[in-house]
Structure formats: structure tokens, C-alpha cells
C-alpha positions as CSV (number, residue, x, y, z in Angstrom):
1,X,32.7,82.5,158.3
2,X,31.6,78.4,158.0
3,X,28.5,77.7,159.7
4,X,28.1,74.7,162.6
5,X,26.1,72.6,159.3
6,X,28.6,73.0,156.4
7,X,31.8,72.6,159.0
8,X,30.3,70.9,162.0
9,X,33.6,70.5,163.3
10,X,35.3,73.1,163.1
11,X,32.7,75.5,163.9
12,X,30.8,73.9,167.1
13,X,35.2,73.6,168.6
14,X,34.8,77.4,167.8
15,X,31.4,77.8,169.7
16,X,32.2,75.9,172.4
17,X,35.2,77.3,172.9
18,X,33.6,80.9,173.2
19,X,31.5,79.3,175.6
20,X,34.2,78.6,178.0
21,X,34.6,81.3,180.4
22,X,31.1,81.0,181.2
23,X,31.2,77.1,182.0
24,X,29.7,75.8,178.9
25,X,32.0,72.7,179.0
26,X,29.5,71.5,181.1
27,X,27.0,70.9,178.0
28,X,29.6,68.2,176.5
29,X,27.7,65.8,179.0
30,X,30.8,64.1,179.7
31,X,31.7,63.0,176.1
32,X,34.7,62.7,174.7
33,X,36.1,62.4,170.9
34,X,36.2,59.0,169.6
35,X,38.3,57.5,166.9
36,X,36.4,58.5,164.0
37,X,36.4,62.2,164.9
38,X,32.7,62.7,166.2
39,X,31.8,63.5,169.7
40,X,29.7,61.2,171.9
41,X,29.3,57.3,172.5
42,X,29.1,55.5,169.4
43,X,26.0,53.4,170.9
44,X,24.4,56.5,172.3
45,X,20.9,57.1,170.4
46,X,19.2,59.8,172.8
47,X,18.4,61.8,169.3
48,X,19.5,59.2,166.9
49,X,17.5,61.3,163.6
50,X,18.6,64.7,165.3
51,X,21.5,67.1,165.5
52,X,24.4,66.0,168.0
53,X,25.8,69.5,168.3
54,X,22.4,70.8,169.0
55,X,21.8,68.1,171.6
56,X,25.1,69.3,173.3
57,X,23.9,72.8,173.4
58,X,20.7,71.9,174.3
59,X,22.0,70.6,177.5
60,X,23.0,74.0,179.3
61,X,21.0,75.6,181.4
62,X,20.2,79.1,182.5
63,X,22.2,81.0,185.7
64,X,21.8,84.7,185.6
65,X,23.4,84.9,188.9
66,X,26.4,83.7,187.1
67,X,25.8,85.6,184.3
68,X,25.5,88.6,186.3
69,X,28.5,88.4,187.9
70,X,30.6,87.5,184.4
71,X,28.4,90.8,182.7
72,X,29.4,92.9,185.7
73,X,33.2,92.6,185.8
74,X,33.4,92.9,181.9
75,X,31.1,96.4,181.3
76,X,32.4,97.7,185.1
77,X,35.4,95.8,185.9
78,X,34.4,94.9,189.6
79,X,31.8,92.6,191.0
80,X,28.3,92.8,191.1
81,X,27.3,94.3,194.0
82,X,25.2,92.5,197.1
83,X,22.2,93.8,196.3
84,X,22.2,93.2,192.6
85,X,22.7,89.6,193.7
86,X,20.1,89.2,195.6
87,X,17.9,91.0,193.2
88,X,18.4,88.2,190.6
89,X,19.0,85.5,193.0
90,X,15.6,86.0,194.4
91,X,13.9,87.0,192.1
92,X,11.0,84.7,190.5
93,X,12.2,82.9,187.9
94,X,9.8,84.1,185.2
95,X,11.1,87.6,186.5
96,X,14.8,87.1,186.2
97,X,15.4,87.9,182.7
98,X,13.7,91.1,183.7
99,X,15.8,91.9,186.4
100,X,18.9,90.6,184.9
101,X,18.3,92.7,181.3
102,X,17.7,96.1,184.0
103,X,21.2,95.4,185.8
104,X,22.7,94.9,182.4
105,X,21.2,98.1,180.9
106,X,22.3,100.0,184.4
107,X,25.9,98.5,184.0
108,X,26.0,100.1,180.4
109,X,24.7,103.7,181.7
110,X,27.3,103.4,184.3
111,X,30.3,105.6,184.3
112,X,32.4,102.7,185.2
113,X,31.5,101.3,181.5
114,X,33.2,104.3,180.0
115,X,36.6,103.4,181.7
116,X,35.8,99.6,180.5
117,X,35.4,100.9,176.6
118,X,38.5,103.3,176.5
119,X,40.4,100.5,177.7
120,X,38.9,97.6,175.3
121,X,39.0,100.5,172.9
122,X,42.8,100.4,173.0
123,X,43.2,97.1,173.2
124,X,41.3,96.2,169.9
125,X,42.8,99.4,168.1
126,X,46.3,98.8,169.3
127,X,46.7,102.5,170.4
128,X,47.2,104.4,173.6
129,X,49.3,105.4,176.5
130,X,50.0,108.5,174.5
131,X,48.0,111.6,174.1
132,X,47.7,111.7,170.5
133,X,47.1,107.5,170.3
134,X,45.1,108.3,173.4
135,X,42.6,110.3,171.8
136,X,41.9,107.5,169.0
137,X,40.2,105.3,171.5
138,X,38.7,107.9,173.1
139,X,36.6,108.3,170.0
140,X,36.0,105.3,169.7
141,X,34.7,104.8,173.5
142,X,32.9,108.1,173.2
143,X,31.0,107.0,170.2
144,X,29.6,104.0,172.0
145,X,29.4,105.1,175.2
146,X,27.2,108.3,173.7
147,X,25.0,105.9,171.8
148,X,26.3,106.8,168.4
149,X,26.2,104.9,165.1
150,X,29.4,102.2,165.0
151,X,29.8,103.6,161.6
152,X,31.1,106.9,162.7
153,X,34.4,105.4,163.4
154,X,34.9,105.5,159.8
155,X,33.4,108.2,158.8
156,X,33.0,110.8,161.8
157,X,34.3,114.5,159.9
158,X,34.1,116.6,163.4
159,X,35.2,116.0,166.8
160,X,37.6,112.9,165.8
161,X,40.2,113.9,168.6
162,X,38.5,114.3,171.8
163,X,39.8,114.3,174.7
164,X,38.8,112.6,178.2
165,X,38.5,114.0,181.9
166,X,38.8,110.2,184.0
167,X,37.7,112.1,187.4
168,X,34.8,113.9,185.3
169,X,34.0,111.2,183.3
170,X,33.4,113.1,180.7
171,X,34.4,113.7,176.5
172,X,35.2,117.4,175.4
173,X,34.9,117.2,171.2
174,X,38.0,118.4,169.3
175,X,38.7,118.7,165.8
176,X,42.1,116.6,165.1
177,X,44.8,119.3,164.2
178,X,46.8,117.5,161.2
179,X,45.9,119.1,158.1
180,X,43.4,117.2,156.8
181,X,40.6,119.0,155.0
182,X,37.8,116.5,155.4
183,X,38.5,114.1,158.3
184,X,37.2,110.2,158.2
185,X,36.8,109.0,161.9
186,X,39.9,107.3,162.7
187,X,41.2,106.9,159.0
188,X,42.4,110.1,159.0
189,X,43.6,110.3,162.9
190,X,46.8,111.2,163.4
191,X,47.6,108.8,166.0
192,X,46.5,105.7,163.9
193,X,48.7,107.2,160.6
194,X,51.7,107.8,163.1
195,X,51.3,104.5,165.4
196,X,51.1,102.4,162.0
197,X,53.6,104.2,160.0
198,X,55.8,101.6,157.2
199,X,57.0,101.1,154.1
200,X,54.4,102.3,151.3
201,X,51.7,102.7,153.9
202,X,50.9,99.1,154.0
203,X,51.0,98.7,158.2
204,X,47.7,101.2,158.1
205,X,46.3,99.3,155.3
206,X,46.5,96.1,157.3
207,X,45.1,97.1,160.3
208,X,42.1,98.7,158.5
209,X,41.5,95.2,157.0
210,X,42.2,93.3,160.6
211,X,40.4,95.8,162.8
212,X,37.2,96.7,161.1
213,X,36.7,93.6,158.7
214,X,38.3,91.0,161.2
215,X,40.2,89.0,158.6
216,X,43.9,89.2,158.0
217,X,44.9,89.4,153.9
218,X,43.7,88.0,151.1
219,X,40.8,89.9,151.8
220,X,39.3,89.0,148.6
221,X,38.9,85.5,146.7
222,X,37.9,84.5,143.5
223,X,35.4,81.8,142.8
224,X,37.9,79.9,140.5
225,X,42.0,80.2,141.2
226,X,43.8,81.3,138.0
227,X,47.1,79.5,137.1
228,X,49.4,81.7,135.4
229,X,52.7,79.7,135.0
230,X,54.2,80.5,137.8
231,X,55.0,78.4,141.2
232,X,51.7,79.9,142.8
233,X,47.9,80.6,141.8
234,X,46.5,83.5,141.7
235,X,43.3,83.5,143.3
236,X,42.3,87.0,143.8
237,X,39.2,88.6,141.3
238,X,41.0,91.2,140.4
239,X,42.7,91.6,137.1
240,X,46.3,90.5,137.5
241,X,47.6,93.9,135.8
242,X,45.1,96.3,137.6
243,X,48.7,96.5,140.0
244,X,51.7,97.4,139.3
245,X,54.4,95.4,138.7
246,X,57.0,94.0,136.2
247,X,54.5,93.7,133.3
248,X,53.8,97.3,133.7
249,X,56.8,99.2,135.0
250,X,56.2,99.1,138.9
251,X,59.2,99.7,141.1
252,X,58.5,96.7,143.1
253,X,57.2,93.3,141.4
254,X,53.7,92.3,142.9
255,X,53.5,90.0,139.9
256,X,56.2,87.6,140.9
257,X,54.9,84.0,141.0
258,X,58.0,82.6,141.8
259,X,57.0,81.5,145.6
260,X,54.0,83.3,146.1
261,X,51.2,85.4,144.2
262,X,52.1,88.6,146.0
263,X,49.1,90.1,143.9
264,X,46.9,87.6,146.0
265,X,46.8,90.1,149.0
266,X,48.5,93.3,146.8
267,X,45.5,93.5,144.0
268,X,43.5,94.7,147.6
269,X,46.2,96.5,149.6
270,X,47.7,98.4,146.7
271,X,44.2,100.1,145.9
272,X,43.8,101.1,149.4
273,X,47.4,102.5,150.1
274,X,47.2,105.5,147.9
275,X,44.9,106.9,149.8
276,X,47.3,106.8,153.0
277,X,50.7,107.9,151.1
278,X,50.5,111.2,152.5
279,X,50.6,111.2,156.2
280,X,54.0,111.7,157.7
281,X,55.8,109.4,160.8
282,X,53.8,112.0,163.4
283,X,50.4,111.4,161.2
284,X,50.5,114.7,159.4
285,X,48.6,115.2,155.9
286,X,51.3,116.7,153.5
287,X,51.0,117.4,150.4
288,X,53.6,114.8,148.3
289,X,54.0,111.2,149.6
290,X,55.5,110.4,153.3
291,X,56.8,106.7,153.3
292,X,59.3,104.9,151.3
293,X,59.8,101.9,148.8
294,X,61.4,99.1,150.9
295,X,64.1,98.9,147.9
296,X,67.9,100.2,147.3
297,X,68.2,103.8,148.0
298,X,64.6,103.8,150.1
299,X,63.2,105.8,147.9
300,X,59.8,108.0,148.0
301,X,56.9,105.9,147.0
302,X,54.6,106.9,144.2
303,X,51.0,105.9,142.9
304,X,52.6,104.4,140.5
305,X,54.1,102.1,142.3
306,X,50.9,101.0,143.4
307,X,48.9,100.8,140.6
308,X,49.2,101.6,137.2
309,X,47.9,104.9,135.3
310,X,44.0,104.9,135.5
311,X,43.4,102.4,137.9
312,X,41.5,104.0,140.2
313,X,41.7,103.2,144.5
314,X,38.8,101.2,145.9
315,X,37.7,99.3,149.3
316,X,37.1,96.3,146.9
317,X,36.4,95.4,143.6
318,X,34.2,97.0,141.7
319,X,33.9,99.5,144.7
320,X,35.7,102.6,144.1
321,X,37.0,105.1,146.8
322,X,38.7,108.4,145.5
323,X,39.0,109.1,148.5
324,X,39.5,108.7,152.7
325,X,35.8,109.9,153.5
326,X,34.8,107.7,150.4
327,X,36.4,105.1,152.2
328,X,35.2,105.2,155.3
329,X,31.5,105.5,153.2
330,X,32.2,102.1,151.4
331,X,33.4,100.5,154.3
332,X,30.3,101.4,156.9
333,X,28.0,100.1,154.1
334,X,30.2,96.8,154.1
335,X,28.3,94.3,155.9
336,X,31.7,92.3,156.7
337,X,32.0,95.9,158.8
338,X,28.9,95.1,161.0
339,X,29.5,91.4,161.5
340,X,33.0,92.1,162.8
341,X,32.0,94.5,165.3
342,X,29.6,91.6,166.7
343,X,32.2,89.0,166.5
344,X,34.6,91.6,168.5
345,X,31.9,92.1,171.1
346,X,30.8,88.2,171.6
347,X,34.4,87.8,172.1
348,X,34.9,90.1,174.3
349,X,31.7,89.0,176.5
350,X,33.3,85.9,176.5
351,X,36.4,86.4,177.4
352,X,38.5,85.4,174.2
353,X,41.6,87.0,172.4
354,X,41.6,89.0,169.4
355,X,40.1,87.6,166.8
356,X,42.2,88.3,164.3
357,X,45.4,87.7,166.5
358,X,44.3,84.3,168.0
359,X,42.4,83.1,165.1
360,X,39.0,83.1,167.6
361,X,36.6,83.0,164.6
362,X,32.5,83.4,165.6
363,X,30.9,81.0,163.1
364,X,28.4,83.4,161.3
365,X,25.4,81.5,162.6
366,X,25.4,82.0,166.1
367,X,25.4,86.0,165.7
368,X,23.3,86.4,162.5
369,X,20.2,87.6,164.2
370,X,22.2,90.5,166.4
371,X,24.1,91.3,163.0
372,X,20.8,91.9,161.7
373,X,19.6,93.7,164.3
374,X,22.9,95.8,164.9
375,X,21.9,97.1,161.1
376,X,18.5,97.8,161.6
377,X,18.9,99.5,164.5
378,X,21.2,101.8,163.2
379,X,25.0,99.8,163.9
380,X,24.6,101.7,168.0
381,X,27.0,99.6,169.2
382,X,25.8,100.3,172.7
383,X,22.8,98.1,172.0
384,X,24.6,95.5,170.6
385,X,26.5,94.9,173.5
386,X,23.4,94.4,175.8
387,X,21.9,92.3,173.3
388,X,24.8,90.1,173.4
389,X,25.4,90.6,177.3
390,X,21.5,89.3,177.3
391,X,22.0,86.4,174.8
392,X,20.4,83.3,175.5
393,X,24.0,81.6,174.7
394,X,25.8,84.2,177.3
395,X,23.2,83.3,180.3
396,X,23.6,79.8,179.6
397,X,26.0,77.3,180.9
């Protein structure tokens, strides 16, 4: 993600625009672009040896009461209620954080937050309104609600299929039943491996990469783009042969140049997708490969059609996962793993799209220090979202 100095443009439109919902146009003082792309009055010097985008933010100011009410209809879906206003409104101001931070916290221990997570849950997964997809978000809203690590979405091996009681409010833990020896969270959940079922198992490849890393393919990018005579570069680090291809007798050419350098996205997904050949259309672990080469005849896809003989699977390079649970291990030590989930939660709190569906990018920068938190206090995505529900840029307008 560019930070506000090396792309002030690009990333202070981003920040502002998160800012939105919460009436953060107001900071743009009334400016407007000009003709040489900057923001503000050529002759206006307020901060002439300063930084203009930090002058902008500088000029919001603070309204928990209007926090409040944004905090309460996004962790309970209804409005904070009379007295909670009151409580902030007249409350001392050097007491209002306080005050504010204790609604917050009682918002998140409120059983009304569990019916807000399994429905963001199935939103930002893309599964539900069936049992089995049903029980995927479940987990997911379970694991926050419950205080548990972020990281057991990927790695979770009991109790990955719960199911929910909405007039309890409660979780009952549940083994998913799909014949997988060693389960990994939602990697090896039926519902995902049904719901995401495709042609050499790339649809569940792709939403591992866009809903845990945030990014759409090429998820990986060399430092220096090769040029290997063909019509397109090739700009991923990974050998050009570690996937198969014409040069080394794969079914389908991911070494074609002619347009595009398939192998710019396909030297990631294609060491990823072995580990997903298995699962059937209803998510099913069997024990020979379930989906199909998109070629004449539709035949049954094979390693080798992935990757040639030896080349082991792997998250990334250099990063090797034999493995689903090894998978889920690499990618809950991925730092681009943690700073997603932030960027999904600011966005959420402020009332954007998708981020990998409506290109809503968080500039690194404004959530580094609750990335670095969220780590050392053990990825509980719980506390995340009240530290970004408490944010200095969420109480500000």
C-alpha cells in the first residue's frame, strides 16, 4: 500500500474518502483542486514550510456524540440509545473518551454484535443463506465474537463448522463432516470448497488471495520485470519454468506471451491449487482430483498440470506449503494477513465497499500502529475493532 508521502495524491483521495461517512469533508476547509493538481489556494500560506494534507486533517474536530451514534448502528445495527447519548453528550469533556471507549466496549459484549459479525462475516466471505455456507461465517463470527486469535480462520483443526441458535445467541462447536483428516479453518470447509468450485480449483485460490491478503492477482512482483520475447513482461520472481506449461509438457500453456504473461499471476496460483484439487462440487475431500481442465474433452486436472515434477506447492516464494494446515500456518504468519484484516475493519467502520471489489485501498500509514498492535496482542480481532471504533481518525470529523 503507498503511503500519503511517496503518493500524496493518491493516498490522502483514499483517506479522505474513508473519512466520508463520518463527515470528514468538512476538513477540506472549502478548497478545491486547482489546475495544477494540488488542493488549496495557490496564495494560501497558513503552513507555507508544512504539510498541506496534514493541515487538512488537522482541521477536524472531535464529536463522540456523532461517533457514537455511527459506532452504534455498525457493531448493533440500531441507534444508540437515549441514555447512552446523554451519557456522552454530558459528560465532561476530558471524560468523554472515557465514556465513549465504555459504550464501545459494551456494544462489542452485546449480543446484538454477534448478529452484526455473522452478517459482515458473510458479506466479506461471500457465503451464506445456506446451512453448510452458513456455518463458514459462523466460524468466522464465532471466532471474533469469542475473543479468539484472527489467525484461527486459517488454521482452526476442531469445531470449524458450528452452528448458531439466533434466539439463544449462542455457537454449539462441530467438527465439519467432509473427510478431511486435519482440517485448516475455513480452507478446508466444505462450504467455501463447494461455493467456489471451477476449473482447476482456481475460483478457491482467488478468493484466498482476495479475502485474506486483500489484493487481487499478481500477488507477487519482482523487483526488475524480465523480457522474454514475447508481446508481455514477465514480472513475477518466480522462475518462469517452476509452472507448467509448453516448455515443459503442461496441458494448458501458462507460458504463452503472446498477449499476456499468464505466468504473471499462474507462477502464484498454480502452487497453491494443488492443494485444493481434491474437494468435490459439494466440498468433499476425495481421494483423486475433483475439477477439470477448461480444455477439449474437460478432462480431469492433474499436478502436473500445475507444476512440473518436483516443484513443490507454496503460499509464496521461497515459502513452501505441503500442505492445507501448512497453508493456513504460512499464511497466519504473513503480515499482508494482519494488515488486511485491519484494512477490512477501518472499511467497514467507515462505511466503504469491499476492498478488493471497489478498489477502497487503506494507505498503510494510517493503520500501521493498530497493525502492530493487532500482532502483538495476539491478531484478537475483537480488539481490533474497538481500537479502530476508538481511533482518533473515526471520532473525528
Amino acid at each position: 500500500m503507498s503511503s500519503i508521502k511517496e503518493n500524496p495524491m493518491r493516498s490522502i483521495r483514499t483517506l479522505l474518502a474513508a473519512f466520508a461517512l463520518a463527515g470528514v469533508a468538512a476538513c477540506g476547509g472549502g478548497a478545491e483542486p486547482n489546475g495544477d493538481d494540488t488542493v488549496g489556494d495557490d496564495d494560501d500560506d497558513t503552513n507555507p514550510d508544512g504539510d498541506e494534507w496534514d493541515d487538512l486533517l488537522d482541521q477536524r474536530e472531535t464529536d463522540y456524540s456523532a461517533a457514537l451514534r455511527i459506532a452504534a448502528l455498525r457493531l448493533t445495527g440500531e441507534l444508540p440509545k437515549l441514555v447512552e447519548i446523554k451519557a456522552v453528550a454530558d459528560a465532561p469533556a476530558a471524560q468523554q473518551p472515557d465514556v465513549y471507549a465504555s459504550l464501545v466496549q459494551a456494544y462489542l459484549d452485546d449480543p446484538r454484535f454477534t448478529r452484526q459479525m455473522i452478517a459482515w462475516w458473510k458479506d466479506t466471505l461471500k457465503l451464506g443463506d445456506a446451512a453448510m455456507l452458513d456455518s463458514a461465517a459462523y466460524l468466522a463470527a464465532q471466532i471474533t465474537v469469542e475473543g479468539r486469535p484472527y489467525t484461527d480462520l486459517l488454521t482452526a483443526a476442531t469445531g470449524t463448522c458450528p452452528t448458531y441458535d439466533a434466539g439463544a445467541g449462542t455457537f454449539t462447536a462441530a467438527d465439519c463432516q467432509n473427510g478431511v483428516a486435519v482440517h485448516a479453518g475455513l480452507l478446508t470447509h466444505p462450504g467455501m470448497n463447494a461455493q467456489f468450485y471451477s476449473n482447476m480449483a482456481f475460483r478457491r485460490v482467488r478468493w484466498v488471495q482476495e479475502t485474506f491478503a486483500c489484493t487481487a492477482f499478481p500477488a507477487e512482483l519482482a523487483e526488475e520485470p524480465q523480457d522474454l520475447g514475447g508481446a508481455a513482461l514477465y514480472a513475477s520472481p518466480w522462475p518462469f519454468t517452476s509452472i507448467a506449461g509448453a516448455q515443459n509438457g503442461g496441458r494448458v500453456d501458462f507460458h504463452d506471451l503472446s498477449a499476456v504473461a499468464c505466468a504473471n499471476c499462474h507462477s502464484t496460483m498454480n502452487h497453491i491449487a494443488p492443494l485444493f484439487l481434491n474437494f468435490d462440487d459439494q466440498g468433499a475431500l476425495q481421494t483423486t482430483s475433483q475439477v477439470m481442465l477448461p480444455v477439449d474433452g474437460s478432462p480431469i486436472a492433474e499436478p502436473a498440470d500445475f507444476l512440473p515434477a518436483g516443484e513443490p506447492t507454496a503460499w509464496r516464494l521461497g515459502v513452501a506449503t505441503p500442505d492445507l494446515p501448512a497453508l493456513g500456518a504460512a499464511m497466519a504468519a504473513d503480515p499482508a494477513i494482519a494488515e488486511c484484516a485491519i484494512a477490512r475493519a477501518w472499511n467497514w467502520a467507515m462505511g466503504k465497499g469491499d476492498i478488493v471489489d471497489t478498489l477502497t485501498v487503506v494507505p498503510r500509514d494510517v493503520i500501521a500502529q493498530q497493525i502492530t498492535d493487532f500482532a502483538a496482542g495476539g491478531h484478537v480481532y475483537k480488539d481490533a475493532l474497538f481500537a479502530v471504533f476508538t481511533s482518533d481518525d473515526f471520532v473525528k470529523f
